[in-house]
C-alpha positions as CSV (number, residue, x, y, z in Angstrom):
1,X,0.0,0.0,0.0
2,X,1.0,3.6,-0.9
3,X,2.0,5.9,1.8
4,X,-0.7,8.2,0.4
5,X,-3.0,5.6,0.3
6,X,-2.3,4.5,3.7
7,X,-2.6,8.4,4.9
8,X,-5.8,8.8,3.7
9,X,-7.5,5.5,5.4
10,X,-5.9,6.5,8.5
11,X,-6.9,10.5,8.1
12,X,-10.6,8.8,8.0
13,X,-10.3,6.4,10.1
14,X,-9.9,9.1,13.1
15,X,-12.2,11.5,11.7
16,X,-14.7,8.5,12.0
17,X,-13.1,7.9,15.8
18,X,-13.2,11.5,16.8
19,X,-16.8,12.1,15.1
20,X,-17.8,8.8,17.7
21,X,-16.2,10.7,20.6
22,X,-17.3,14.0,20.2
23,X,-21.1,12.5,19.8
24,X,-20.5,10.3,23.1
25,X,-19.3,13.1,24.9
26,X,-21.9,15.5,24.1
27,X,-24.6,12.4,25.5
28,X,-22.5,12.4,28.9
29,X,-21.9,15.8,29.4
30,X,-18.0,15.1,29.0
31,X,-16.3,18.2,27.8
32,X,-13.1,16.5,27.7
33,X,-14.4,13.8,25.8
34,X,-15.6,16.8,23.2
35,X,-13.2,18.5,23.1
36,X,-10.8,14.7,22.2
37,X,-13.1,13.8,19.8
38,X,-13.1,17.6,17.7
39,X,-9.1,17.3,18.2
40,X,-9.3,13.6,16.7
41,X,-11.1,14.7,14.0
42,X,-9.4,17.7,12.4
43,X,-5.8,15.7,12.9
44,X,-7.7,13.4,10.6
45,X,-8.8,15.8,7.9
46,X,-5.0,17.1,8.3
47,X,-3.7,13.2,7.8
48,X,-6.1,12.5,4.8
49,X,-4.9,16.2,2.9
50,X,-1.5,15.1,3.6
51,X,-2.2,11.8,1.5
52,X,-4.2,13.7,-0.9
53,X,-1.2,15.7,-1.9
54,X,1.4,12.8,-1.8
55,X,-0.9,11.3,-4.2
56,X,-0.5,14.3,-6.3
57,X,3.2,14.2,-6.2
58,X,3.5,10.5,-6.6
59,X,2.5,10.9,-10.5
């Protein structure tokens, strides 16, 4: 597997994670837990770019 490749499954696999822990947080008042989850998930946008652009400049 590509490192881009591999980039962009991780990038969405912690969006998915931090969307999960942000929702579970909001249902048990768990600002912490919020405030993990929103963090989880931009890093993950940020990982899938970073493929996105490797991809790019693998070509």
């Amino acid at each position: 597997m590509k490192n881009s490749t591999k980039d962009q499954a991780e990038g969405t696999l912690h969006e998915v994670k931090g969307k999960v822990k942000e929702k579970v947080g909001r249902a048990t008042n768990n600002p912490n837990l919020v405030d993990d989850g929103q963090d989880e998930k931009v890093a993950g946008k940020v990982q899938k770019k970073v493929g996105q652009v490797e991809k790019v400049f693998e070509k």
